[in-house]
N, C-alpha and C positions, 0 to 999 in steps of 0.2 A: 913196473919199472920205476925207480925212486930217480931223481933228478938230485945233481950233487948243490950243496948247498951255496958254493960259488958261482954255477949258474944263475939260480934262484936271485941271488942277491944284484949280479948283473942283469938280470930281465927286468926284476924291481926298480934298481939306478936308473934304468932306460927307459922304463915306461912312469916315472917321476920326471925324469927331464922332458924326454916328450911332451908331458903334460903341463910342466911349467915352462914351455918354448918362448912362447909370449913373454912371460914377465923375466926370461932371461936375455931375447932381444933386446927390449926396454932396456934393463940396466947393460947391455952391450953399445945401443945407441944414447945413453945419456940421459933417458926422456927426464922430465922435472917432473912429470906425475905416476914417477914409476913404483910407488906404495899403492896406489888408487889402480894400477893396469895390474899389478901384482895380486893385493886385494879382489880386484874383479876375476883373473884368472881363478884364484886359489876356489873363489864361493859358486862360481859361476861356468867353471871349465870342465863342469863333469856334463854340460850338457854341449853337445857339439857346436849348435849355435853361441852358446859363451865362449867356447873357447875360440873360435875364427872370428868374432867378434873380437876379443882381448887382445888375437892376433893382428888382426887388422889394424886397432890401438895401435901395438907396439911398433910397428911398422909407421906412422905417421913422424912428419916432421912434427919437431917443436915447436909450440906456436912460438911467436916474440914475447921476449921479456915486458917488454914496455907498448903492448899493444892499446892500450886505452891511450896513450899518447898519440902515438901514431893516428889512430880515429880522431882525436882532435886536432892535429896537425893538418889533416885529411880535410876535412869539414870546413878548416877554418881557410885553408887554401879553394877547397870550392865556393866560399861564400866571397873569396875577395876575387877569384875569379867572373862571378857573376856580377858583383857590386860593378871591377872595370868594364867589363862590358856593356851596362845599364849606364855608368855614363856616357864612355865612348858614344854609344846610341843618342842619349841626351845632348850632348855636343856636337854631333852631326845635325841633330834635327833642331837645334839652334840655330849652326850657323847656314842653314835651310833658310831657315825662319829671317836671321837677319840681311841675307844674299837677294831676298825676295824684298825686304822694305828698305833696299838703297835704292835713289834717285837714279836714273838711269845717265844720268852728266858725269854722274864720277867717275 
């Protein structure tokens, strides 16, 4: 039984997109690393674990544009957070310190 050539070419179309599912999410969802989720698909998607890997990829949010910002942003806000707190402390146990050596007349 010969199979008509129009089928043939629709199983092929279908089992090509299936197999680039991945790297067509990606460019469905915008990713910014959709040459690299595409690339990893293409070299990587004939083995089951590449390919629900790639999938997995393409499925992920985008990280932030300006992420090392944000990290310093982040950092420089915990460091002035601790710094206030280290005085505050120091300024309590000051005026500790000074409540303790006033005359008791005043």
């Amino acid at each position: 039984m010969r199979s008509h050539p129009l089928v043939l070419a629709a199983a092929l179309a279908a089992a090509v997109a299936v197999y680039f599912l991945p790297a067509l999410i990606a460019e469905r969802r915008r990713r910014a690393d959709l040459l690299i989720v595409a690339l990893f698909n293409a070299v990587l998607g004939w083995t089951v674990i590449g390919w629900l890997l790639a999938l997995f990829w393409a499925l992920q949010r985008n990280p932030p544009k300006d992420l090392a910002a944000r990290i310093g942003e982040r950092r420089r806000y915990l460091r002035m957070l601790g710094f206030s707190q280290r005085l505050a402390r120091h300024v309590e146990e000051r005026e500790a310190q000074l409540s303790r050596r006033e005359p008791p007349g005043r």
